[in-house]
N, C-alpha and C positions, 0 to 999 in steps of 0.2 A: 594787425600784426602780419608781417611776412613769413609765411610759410611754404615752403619748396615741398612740391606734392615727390613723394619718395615713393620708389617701387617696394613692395611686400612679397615676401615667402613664407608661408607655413611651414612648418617642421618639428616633429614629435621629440620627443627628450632623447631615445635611443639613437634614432637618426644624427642630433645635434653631436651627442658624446660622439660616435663612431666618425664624425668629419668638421670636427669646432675648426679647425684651421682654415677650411673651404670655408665655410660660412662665416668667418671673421673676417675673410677678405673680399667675402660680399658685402658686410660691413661698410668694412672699409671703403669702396667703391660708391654707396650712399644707400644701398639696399638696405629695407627693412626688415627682420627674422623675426615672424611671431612663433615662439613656443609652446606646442599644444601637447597633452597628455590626455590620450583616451578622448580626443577629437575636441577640448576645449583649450581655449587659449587662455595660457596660464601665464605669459611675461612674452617681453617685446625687447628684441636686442637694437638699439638704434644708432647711428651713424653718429661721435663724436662731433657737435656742431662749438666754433668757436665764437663765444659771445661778442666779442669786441666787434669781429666782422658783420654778426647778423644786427646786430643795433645798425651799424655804418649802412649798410643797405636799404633798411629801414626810414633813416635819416633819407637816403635819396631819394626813396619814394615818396617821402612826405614835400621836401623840396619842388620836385616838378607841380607840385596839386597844392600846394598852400603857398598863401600869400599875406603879406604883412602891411599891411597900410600905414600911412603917416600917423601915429599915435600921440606925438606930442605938441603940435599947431593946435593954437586956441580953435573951437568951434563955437565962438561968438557969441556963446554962453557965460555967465559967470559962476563960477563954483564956489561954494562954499566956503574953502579954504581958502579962499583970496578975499573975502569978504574980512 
């Protein structure tokens, strides 16, 4: 699976309330917000990813590295179902 390594910031519950707009538009930008209370991490705010696109990407990585051979030329064998 394709996954894009995303930057992190810590940030306590109080901190988040008193400036959610800054931090939604690190968001937004691709940055990740984990949300800690009393020094653990309790939820992770993450960048809207759109599926369509990350599949499509995926597809081209798999294109340059796989390859498909001739699958339907007899191999001189006879099969069963021809018998």
């Amino acid at each position: 699976m394709f996954v894009q390594q995303a930057l992190m910031r810590e940030v306590n519950i109080t901190e988040l309330r008193s400036h959610l707009p800054a931090y939604l538009g690190q968001v937004r930008t691709g940055e990740e917000v984990v949300v800690t209370s009393r020094g653990k991490a309790i939820a992770r705010i993450l960048p809207s990813q759109d599926i369509r696109e990350t599949a499509k990407k995926q597809l081209k990585t798999l294109r340059k590295k796989s390859y498909v051979g001739d699958v339907i030329s007899p191999v001189g064998e006879a099969w069963e179902a021809e018998k």
